[in-house]
Every structure is written in structure tokens, then in C-alpha cells.
KEKE-3310 file (N, C-alpha, C; in steps of 0.2 Angstrom, whole numbers, plus 5000, padded with zeros to 4 digits):
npx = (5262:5274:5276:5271:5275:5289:5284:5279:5291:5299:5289:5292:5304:5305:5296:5304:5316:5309:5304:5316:5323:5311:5313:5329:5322:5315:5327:5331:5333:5345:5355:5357:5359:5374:5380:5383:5389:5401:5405:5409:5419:5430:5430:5437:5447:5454:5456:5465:5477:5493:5500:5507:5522:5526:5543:5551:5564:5570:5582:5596:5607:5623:5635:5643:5657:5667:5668:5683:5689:5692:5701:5712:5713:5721:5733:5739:5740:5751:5762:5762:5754:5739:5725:5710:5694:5679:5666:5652:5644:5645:5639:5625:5610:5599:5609:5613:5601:5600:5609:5607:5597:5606:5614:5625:5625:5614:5617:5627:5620:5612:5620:5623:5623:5611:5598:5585:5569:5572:5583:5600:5607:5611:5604:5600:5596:5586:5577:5575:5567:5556:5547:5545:5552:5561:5551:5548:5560:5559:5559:5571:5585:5600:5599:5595:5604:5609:5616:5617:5627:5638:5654:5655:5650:5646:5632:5628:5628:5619:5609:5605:5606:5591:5586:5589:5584:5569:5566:5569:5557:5548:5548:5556:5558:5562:5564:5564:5558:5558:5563:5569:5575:5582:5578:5577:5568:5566:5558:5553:5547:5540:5534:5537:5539:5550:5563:5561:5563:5576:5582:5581:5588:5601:5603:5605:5616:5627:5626:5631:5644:5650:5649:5653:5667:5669:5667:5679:5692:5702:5707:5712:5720:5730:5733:5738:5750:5756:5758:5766:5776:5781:5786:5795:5807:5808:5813:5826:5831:5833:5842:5852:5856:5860:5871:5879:5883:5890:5902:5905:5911:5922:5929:5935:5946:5952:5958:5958:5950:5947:5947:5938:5927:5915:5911:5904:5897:5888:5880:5874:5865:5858:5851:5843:5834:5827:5822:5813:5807:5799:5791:5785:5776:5768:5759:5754:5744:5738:5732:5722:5714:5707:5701:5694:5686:5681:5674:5658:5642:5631:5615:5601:5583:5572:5570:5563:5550:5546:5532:5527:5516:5503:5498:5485:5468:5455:5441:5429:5429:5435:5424:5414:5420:5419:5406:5400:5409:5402:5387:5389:5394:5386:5372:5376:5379:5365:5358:5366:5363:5348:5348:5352:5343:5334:5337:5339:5327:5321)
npy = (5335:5339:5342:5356:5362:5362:5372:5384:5388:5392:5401:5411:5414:5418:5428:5437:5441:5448:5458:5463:5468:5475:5488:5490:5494:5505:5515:5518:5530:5534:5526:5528:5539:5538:5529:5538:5549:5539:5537:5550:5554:5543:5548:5561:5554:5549:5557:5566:5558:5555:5544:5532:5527:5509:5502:5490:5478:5464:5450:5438:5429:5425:5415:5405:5395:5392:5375:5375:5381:5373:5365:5373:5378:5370:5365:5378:5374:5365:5375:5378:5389:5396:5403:5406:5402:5403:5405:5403:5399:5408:5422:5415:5417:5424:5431:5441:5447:5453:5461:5470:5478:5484:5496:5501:5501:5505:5518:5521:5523:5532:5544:5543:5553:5560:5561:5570:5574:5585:5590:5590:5581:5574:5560:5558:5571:5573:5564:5569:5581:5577:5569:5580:5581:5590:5601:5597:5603:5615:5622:5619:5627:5624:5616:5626:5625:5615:5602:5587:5588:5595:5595:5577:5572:5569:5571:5573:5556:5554:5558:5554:5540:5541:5540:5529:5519:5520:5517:5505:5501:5505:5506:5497:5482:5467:5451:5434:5426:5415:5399:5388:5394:5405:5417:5435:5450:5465:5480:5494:5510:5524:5543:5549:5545:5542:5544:5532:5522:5527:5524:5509:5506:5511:5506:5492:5491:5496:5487:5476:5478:5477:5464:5457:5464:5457:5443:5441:5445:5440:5431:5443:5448:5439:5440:5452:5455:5444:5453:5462:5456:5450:5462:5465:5458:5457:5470:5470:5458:5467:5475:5467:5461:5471:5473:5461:5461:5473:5465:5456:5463:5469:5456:5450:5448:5442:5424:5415:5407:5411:5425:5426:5426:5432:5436:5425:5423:5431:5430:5416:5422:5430:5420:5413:5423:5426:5413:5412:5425:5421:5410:5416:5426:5416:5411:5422:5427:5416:5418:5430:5423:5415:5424:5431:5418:5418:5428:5434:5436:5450:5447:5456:5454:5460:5476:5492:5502:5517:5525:5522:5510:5515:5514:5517:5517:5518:5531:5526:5513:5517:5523:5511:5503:5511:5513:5503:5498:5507:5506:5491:5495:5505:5496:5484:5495:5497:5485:5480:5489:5488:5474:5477:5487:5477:5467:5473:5477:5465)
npz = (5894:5895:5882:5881:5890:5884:5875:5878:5884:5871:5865:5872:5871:5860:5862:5870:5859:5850:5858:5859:5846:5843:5852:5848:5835:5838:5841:5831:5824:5832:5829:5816:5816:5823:5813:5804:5811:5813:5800:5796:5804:5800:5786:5790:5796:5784:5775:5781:5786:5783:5766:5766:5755:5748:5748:5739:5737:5732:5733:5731:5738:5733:5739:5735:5733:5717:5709:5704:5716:5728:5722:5718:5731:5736:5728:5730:5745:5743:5744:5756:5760:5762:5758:5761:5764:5760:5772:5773:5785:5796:5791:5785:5778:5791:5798:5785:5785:5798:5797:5789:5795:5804:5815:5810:5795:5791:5794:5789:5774:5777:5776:5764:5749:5738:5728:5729:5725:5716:5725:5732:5743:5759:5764:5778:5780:5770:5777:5789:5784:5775:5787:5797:5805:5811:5817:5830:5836:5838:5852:5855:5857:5854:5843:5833:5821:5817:5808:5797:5789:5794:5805:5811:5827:5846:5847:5835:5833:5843:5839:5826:5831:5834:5825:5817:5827:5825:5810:5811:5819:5814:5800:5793:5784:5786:5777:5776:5763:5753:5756:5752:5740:5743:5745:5748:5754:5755:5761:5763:5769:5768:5769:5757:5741:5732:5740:5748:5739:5735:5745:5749:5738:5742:5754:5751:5743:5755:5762:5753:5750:5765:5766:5759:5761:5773:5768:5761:5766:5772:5760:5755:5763:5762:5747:5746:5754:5747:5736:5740:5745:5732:5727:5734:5731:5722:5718:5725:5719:5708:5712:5714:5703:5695:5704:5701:5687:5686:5694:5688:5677:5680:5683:5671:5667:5676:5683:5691:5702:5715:5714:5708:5716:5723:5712:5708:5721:5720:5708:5711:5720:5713:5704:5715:5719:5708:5708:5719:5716:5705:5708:5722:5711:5704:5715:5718:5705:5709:5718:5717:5708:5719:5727:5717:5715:5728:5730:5735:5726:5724:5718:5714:5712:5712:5708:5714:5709:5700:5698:5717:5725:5735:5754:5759:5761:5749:5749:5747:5754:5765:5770:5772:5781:5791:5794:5796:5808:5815:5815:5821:5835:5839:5840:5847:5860:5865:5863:5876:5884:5885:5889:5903:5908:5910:5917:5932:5932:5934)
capx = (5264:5284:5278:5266:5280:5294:5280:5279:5300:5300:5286:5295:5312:5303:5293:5312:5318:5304:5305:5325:5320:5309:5319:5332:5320:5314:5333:5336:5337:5350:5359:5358:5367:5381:5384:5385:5396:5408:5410:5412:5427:5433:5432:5442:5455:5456:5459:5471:5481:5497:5499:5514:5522:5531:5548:5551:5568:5572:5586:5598:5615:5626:5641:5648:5664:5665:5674:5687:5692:5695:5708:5717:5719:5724:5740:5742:5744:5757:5768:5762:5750:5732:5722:5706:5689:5671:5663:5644:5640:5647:5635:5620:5604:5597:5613:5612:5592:5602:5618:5602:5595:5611:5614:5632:5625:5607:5618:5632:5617:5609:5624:5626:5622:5606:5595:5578:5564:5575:5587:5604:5607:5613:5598:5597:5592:5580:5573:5574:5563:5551:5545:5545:5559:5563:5546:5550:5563:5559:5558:5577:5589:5605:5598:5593:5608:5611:5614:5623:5634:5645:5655:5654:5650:5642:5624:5625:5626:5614:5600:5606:5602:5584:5583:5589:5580:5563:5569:5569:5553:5540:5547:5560:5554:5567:5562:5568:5551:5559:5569:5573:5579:5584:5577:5577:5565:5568:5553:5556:5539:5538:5529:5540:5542:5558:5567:5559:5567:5583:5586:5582:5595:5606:5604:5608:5624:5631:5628:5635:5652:5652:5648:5660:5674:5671:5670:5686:5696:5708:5707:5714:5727:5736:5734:5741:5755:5759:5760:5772:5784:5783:5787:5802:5809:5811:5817:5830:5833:5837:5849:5859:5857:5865:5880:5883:5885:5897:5908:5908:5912:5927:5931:5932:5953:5953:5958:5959:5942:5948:5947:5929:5922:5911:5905:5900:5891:5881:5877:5870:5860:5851:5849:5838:5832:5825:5815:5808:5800:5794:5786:5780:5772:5764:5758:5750:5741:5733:5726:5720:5708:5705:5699:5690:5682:5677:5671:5652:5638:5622:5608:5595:5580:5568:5569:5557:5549:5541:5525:5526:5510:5504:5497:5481:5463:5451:5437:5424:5433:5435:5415:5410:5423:5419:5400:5401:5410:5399:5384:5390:5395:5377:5368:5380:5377:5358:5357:5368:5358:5341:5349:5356:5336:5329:5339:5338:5317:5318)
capy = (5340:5342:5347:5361:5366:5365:5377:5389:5391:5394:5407:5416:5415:5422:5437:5440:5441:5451:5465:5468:5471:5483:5493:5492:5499:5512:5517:5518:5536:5534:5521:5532:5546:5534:5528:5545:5552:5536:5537:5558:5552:5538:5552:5567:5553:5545:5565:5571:5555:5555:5541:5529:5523:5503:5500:5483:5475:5455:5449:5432:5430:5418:5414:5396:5396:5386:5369:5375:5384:5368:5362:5379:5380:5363:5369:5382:5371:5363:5382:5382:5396:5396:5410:5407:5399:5407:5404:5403:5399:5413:5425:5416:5422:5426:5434:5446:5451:5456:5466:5476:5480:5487:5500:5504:5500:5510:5526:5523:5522:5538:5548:5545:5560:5557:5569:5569:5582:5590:5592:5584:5580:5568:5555:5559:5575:5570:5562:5574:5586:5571:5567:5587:5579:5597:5605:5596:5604:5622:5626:5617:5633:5623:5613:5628:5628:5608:5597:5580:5590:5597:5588:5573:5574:5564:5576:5570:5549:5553:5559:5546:5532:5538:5538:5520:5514:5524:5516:5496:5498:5507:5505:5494:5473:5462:5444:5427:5424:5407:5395:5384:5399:5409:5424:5442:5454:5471:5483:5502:5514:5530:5549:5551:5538:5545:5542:5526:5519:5528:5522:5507:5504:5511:5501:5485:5491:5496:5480:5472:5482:5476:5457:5454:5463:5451:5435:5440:5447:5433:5430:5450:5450:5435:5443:5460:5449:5443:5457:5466:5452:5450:5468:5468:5453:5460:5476:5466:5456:5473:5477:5462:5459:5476:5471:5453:5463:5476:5464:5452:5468:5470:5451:5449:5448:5437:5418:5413:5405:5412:5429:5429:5421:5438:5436:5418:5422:5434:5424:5410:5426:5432:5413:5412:5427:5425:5407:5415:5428:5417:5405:5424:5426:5411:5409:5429:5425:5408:5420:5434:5419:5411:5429:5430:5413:5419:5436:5433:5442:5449:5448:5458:5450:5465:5483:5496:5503:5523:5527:5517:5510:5517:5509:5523:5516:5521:5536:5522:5508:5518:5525:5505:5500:5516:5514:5495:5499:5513:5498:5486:5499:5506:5490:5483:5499:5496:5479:5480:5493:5485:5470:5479:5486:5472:5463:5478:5478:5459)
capz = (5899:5895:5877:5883:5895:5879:5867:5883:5883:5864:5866:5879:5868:5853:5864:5872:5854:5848:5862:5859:5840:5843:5855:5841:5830:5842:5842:5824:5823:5836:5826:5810:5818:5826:5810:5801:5815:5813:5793:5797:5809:5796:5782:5793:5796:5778:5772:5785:5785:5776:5763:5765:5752:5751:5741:5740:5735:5732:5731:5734:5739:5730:5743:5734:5727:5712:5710:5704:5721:5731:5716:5718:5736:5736:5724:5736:5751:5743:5744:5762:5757:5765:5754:5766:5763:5761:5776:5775:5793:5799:5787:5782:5776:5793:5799:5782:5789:5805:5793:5783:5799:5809:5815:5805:5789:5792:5796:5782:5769:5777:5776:5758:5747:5733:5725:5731:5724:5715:5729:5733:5750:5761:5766:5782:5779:5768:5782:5791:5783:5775:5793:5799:5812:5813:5818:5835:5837:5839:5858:5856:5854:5852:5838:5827:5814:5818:5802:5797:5784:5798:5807:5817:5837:5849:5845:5828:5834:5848:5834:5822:5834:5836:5818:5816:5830:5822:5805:5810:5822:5811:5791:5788:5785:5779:5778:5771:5758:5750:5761:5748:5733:5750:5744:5755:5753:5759:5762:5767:5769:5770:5766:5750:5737:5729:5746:5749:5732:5736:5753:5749:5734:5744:5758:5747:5741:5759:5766:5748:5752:5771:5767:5752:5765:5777:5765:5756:5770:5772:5754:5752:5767:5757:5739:5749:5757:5741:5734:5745:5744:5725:5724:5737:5729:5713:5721:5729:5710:5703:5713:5713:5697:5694:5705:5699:5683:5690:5696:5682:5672:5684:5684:5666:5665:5681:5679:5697:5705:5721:5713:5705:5721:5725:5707:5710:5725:5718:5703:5717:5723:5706:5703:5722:5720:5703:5708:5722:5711:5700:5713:5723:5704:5702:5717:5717:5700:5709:5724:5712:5706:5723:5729:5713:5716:5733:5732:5735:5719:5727:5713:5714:5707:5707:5710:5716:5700:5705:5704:5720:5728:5743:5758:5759:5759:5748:5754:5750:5759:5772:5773:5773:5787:5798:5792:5799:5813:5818:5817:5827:5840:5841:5841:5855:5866:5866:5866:5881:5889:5888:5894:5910:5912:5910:5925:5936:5933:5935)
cpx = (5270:5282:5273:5271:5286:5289:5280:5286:5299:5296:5287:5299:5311:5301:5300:5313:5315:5304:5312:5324:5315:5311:5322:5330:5315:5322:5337:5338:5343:5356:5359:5364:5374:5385:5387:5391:5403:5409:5410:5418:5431:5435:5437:5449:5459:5460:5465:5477:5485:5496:5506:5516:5528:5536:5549:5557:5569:5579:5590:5605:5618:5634:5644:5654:5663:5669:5679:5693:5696:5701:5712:5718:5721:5734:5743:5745:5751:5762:5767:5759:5742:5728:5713:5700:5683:5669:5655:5639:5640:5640:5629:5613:5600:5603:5614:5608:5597:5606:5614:5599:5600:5613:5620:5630:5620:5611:5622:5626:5614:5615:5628:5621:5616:5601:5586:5571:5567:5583:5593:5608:5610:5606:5594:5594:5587:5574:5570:5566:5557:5546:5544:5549:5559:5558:5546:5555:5563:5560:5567:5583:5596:5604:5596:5598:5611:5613:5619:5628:5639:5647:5653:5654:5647:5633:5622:5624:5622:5607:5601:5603:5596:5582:5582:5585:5570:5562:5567:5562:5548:5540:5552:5556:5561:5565:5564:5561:5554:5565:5574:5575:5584:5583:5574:5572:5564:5562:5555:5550:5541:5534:5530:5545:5549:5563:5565:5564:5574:5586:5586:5590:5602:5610:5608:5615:5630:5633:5631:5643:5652:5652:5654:5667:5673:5673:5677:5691:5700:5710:5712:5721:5730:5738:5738:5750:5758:5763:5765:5778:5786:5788:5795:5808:5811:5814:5824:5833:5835:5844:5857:5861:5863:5873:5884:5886:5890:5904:5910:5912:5921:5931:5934:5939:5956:5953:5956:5953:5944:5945:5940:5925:5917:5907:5901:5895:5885:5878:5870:5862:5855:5848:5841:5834:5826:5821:5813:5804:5797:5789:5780:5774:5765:5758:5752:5745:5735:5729:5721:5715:5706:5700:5692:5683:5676:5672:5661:5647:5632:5617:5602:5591:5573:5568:5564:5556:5545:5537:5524:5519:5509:5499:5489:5475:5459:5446:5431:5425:5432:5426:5412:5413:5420:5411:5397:5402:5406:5390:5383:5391:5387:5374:5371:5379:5370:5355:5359:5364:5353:5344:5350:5347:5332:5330:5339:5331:5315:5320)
cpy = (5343:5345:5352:5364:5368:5372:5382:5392:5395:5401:5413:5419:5421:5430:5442:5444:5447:5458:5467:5470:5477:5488:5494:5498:5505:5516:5519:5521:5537:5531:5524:5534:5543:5531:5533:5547:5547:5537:5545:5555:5549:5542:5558:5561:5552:5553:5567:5564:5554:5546:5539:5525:5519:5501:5495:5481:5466:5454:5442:5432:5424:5418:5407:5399:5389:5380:5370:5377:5379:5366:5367:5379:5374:5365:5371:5379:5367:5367:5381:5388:5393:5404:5412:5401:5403:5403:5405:5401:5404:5419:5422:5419:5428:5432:5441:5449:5455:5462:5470:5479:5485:5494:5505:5503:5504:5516:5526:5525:5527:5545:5549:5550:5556:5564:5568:5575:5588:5592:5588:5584:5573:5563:5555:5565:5577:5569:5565:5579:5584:5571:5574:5584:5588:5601:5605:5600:5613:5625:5621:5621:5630:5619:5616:5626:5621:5607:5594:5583:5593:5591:5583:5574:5569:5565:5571:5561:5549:5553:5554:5539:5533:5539:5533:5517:5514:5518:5508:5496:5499:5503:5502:5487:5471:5457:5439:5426:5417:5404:5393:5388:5405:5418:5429:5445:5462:5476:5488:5507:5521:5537:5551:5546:5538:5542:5537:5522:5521:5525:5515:5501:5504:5507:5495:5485:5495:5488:5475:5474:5478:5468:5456:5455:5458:5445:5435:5443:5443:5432:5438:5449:5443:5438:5448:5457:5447:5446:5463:5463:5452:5455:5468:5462:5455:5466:5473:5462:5460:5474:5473:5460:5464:5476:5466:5457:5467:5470:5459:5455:5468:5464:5449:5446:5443:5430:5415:5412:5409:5422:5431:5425:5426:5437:5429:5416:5427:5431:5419:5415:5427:5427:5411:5416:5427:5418:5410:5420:5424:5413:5409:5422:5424:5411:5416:5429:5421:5413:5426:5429:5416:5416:5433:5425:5415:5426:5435:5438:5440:5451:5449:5456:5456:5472:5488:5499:5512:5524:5517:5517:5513:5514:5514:5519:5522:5523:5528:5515:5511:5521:5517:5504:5505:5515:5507:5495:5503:5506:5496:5489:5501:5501:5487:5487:5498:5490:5478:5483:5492:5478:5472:5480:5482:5466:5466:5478:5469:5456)
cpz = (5897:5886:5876:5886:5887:5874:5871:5882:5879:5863:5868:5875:5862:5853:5866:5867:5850:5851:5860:5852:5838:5845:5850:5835:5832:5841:5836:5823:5825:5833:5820:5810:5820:5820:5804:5806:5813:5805:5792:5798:5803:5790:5784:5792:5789:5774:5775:5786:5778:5772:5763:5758:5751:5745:5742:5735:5738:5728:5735:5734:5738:5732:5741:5732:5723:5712:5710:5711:5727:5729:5719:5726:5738:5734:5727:5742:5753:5744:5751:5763:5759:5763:5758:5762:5766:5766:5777:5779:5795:5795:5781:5781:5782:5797:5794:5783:5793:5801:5792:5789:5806:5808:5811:5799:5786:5791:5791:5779:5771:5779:5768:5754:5740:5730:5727:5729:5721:5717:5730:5738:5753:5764:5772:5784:5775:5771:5786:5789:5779:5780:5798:5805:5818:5818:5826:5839:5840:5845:5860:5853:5852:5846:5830:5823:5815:5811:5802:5792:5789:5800:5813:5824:5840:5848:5840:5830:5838:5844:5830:5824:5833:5831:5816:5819:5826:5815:5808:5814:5820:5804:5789:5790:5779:5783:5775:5766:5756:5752:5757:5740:5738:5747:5749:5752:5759:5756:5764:5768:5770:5764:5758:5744:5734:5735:5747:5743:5733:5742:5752:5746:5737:5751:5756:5747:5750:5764:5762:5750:5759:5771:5761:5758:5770:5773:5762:5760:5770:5767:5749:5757:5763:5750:5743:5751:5752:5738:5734:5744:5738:5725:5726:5734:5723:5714:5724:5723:5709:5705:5714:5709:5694:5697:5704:5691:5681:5691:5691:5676:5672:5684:5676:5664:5672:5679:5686:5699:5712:5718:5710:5710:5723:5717:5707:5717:5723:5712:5705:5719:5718:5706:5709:5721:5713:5702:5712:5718:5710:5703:5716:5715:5705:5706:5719:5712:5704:5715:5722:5711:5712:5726:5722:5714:5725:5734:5731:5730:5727:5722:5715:5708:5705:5711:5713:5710:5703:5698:5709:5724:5735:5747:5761:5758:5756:5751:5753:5753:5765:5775:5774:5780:5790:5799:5799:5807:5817:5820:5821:5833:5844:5845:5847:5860:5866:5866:5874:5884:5890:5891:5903:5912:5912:5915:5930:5936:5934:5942)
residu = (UNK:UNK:UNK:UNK:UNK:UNK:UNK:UNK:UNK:UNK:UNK:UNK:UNK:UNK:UNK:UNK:UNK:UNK:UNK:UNK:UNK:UNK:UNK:UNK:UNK:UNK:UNK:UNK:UNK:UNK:UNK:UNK:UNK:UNK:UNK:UNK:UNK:UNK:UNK:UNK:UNK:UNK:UNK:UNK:UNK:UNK:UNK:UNK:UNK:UNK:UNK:UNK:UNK:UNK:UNK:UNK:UNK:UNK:UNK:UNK:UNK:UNK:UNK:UNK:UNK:UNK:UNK:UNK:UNK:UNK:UNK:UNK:UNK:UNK:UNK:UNK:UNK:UNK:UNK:UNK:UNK:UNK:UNK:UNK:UNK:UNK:UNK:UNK:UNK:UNK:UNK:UNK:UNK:UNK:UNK:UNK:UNK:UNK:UNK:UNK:UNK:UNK:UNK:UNK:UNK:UNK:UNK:UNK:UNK:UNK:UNK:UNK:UNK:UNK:UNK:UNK:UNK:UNK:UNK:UNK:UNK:UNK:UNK:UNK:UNK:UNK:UNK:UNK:UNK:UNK:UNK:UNK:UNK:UNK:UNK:UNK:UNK:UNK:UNK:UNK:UNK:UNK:UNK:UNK:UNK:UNK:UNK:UNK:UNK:UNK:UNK:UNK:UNK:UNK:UNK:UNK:UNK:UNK:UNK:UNK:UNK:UNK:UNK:UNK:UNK:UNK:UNK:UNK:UNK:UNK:UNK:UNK:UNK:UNK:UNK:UNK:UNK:UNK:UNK:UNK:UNK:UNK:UNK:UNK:UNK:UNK:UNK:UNK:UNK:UNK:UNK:UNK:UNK:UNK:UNK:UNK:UNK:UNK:UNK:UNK:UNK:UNK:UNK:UNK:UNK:UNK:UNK:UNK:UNK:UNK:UNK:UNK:UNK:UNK:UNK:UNK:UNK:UNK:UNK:UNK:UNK:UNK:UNK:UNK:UNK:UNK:UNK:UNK:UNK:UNK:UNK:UNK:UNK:UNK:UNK:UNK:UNK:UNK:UNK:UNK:UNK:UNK:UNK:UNK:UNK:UNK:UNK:UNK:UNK:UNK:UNK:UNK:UNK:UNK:UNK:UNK:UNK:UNK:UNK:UNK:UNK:UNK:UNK:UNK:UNK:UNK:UNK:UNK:UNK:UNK:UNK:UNK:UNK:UNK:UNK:UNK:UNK:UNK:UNK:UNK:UNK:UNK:UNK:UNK:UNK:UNK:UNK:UNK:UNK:UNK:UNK:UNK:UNK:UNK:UNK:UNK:UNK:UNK:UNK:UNK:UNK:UNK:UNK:UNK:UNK:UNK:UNK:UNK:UNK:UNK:UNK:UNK:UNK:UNK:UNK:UNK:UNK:UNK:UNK:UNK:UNK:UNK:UNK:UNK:UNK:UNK:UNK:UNK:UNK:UNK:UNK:UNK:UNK:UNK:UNK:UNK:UNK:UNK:UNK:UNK:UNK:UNK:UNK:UNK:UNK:UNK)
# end
């Protein structure tokens, strides 16, 4: 009896199954045209959408200083002289992510002048007329005769901002790809590959300018420091050296120690004045290489190379997905809809 009742179930599941398969292929014309219209739609977008293309910089940042740098500020400590120390907590890898992505280093880098299409401009106007920014613009009477070549205003860093912000949430990607080599990878996208390549070379090198001055700050205000005193020292040497000379000229016929006491103290003074340099000297030479030793390289490991790829699905790519899509779309509205009258009649 229970397996005459399981062979009834099954019969049922199959007739179920069988009725919704027909429907379906009662519907196919319907399901044709559904899927004609979606790879229509799929081909209109695939034609009228621009085509972005991806510049992609890698590079790694080598902030050690060599052995030798410990010995020499060592040296130094004995003068009493503190020339600094690269600090690689304060600016590591994720911290440079953050630097590439700011908004000081964004705006430098699109305010620098390049040649794009021929043309040679500053970057943000590039972008400007890349992105038709402008086209936006027209029911905006004060902004006809706009641009970033005049001078600076609050106008210009209020557009700027919603360049930047546009800039880090759509097309820029920096990311760490290799923990253990600490390799960056800078990504930039846009309508015009020229500009992609340019913006982002130039990006590199503004945030290499802003990360070297931090790390060698300390290491520059001692060399600077140095080099003031050296200077005023040996300026201050000349001149006493020229009046120990005068009055020795003037003493020359004098016997009395009492009477050449003026040239004897200036003697004392050239004498002082003369190890202080030399110490100064030494001591400016050793910060010159400690400042060397600290100044962080940033090696780029591959360039963006043009013709860049672009990020565009192919027309038949796109006819299978929209083809597919269109499909599953159909088939789902008509299975759903005889399910609905099929529990409505039941």
C-alpha cells in the first residue's frame, strides 16, 4: 500500500513538472522576444558607453638607512649633535596608501602642467574637459570664463575638492599587493589614456617630494644649521685673522709683553676660532652623509606602457550576458506566474 501511494506522489511530481514545461513552451515566442529586446538593450549600452582605460603603477619604498648610519650618528653624539633618525613607524606602507590618496598631494599633482592631445595644460583641466565637467556648467553664469590658470580663490578649492573627492571614490585604487616585498600598486582609470599615464606618473613623484621632506626634515634643519654656523665662523675667522695681522704689523718693533698683549689675544682668538671651524667642517661633511644615508628611494618597479587596456566588454560578450540575462528573466516571470494561477485555481 505505502509503495502504490509513493508511485502516485512521483506521478503527480512528474505531471506537475510536465505541465510547467509546456507552458514554457507555449511562451517561447514570448521568451524569444525577451531575449532579443535584452541583447538590443545590452548592445545600445555596449555602443554608447565610454570605454575606461586602467594605468597601473607598482612600486616599493626603501626607507632603511644603511649600517653605516648608526656608526656616524654615533660620532656625532659625541659633538653633542643629533642629525635625526628615519622614522618608519610614523610613514609606513599604509600611511603612504593614505599620502597617494590626499587631498594635498591629489590637487599638487593636478595643478601640474602636461601635454595631453597635443595640448599643454595643467591636469585639471584636462579633466576638466575629458569628463565634459564643463557641459554641467552652462546654466552657471559666473563660471563661464572660470579656469585653474587664474588665480587662486576659495571657487577654485571648492571645485577642486569635488574633483578629489570624484577622483578617490570612482578611479583611483592604491593597495599593498605584497606584504612581505611591500609592494603599492597604484591604479587610475579614466575616458583618456594619455591622462591616465600622466596623472598617474605624476602622482608618484608629488607624493616622493612630500615623503623624502618629511623623512629628512630633521636631518636638513641640522645640515642648514650647520651650515650657517660654518659660514659665520669663517666670516668672523677673516676678520680677526686680518686684525691679528694689523696689529702684529704694528707690534713688530715692540719688546715688552705688556705692549703686544692685544696681539696675543687675538692670536688666542684666530687659534679658537680656527678649531671651531674645523670641528663645524667636520662635523657638516658627517651630516651631508647622514642626510644622504637617510633620504628614503622610491623604485618604481613598472610603469604604465600606452596603448593602455581598457576595461570595455566585447559586443559578443556583451550579446551572451544580456542574451542569458534576458533568459533567466523570462523563464522566472512565467514560471512565477503559473505558479501564482495555479494556487489562485487551487
Amino acid at each position: 500500500m505505502e509503495e502504490n501511494t509513493n508511485e502516485i506522489k512521483l506521478r503527480d511530481l512528474l505531471l506537475y513538472i510536465r505541465d510547467y514545461i509546456n507552458y514554457i513552451i507555449i511562451k517561447r515566442y514570448y521568451i524569444l522576444l525577451c531575449v532579443i529586446s535584452f541583447m538590443l538593450l545590452g548592445l545600445y549600452y555596449n555602443i554608447n558607453s565610454d570605454a575606461k582605460y586602467k594605468a597601473e603603477l607598482k612600486f616599493v619604498v626603501d626607507d632603511k638607512s644603511s649600517a653605516g648610519l648608526s656608526s656616524m650618528s654615533s660620532i656625532a653624539s659625541d659633538f653633542g649633535i643629533n642629525f635625526g633618525s628615519s622614522n618608519g613607524n610614523i610613514f609606513n606602507q599604509n600611511n603612504i596608501i593614505e599620502l597617494l590618496k590626499s587631498r594635498g598631494v591629489i590637487i599638487k599633482t593636478l595643478m601640474r602642467k602636461s601635454k595631453i592631445e597635443g595640448k599643454t595644460d595643467v591636469l585639471i583641466e584636462h579633466y576638466l574637459r575629458i569628463n565634459n565637467v564643463r557641459d554641467s556648467w552652462d546654466d552657471l553664469s559666473f563660471l563661464n570664463n572660470f579656469s585653474f590658470r587664474n588665480k587662486r580663490t576659495f571657487l577654485h578649492d571648492s571645485i577642486s575638492g569635488v574633483i578629489w573627492n570624484q577622483i578617490i571614490d570612482k578611479d583611483l585604487i592604491v593597495n599593498l599587493e605584497n606584504k612581505d616585498a611591500s609592494i603599492i600598486t597604484l591604479t587610475y582609470s579614466s575616458k583618456n589614456q594619455e591622462f591616465a599615464k600622466k596623472f598617474v606618473e605624476k602622482l608618484i613623484n608629488e607624493m616622493s617630494k612630500m615623503y623624502i621632506a618629511h623623512e629628512t626634515s630633521q636631518a636638513n634643519n641640522t645640515l642648514n644649521f650647520l651650515q650657517n654656523r660654518a659660514d659665520s665662523v669663517f666670516s668672523e675667522l677673516l676678520v680677526k685673522e686680518k686684525e691679528y695681522a694689523k696689529v702684529k704689523d704694528i707690534n713688530q718693533r715692540i719688546i715688552k709683553s705688556s705692549g703686544r698683549l692685544k696681539e696675543f689675544q687675538l692670536q688666542r682668538s684666530v687659534q679658537v676660532l680656527n678649531t671651531m671651524y674645523l670641528e663645524i667642517t667636520k662635523n657638516l661633511e658627517l651630516s651631508k652623509l647622514t642626510l644622504l644615508n637617510q633620504t628614503p628611494n622610491i623604485n618604481i618597479l613598472d610603469k604604465p606602457v600606452l596603448p593602455l587596456k581598457d576595461n570595455k566588454i566585447s559586443i559578443l560578450l556583451m550579446l551572451i550576458i544580456s542574451g542569458v540575462l534576458g533568459f533567466i528573466t523570462s523563464i522566472s516571470y512565467f514560471l512565477i506566474q503559473k505558479l501564482i494561477r495555479n494556487t489562485l485555481n487551487y
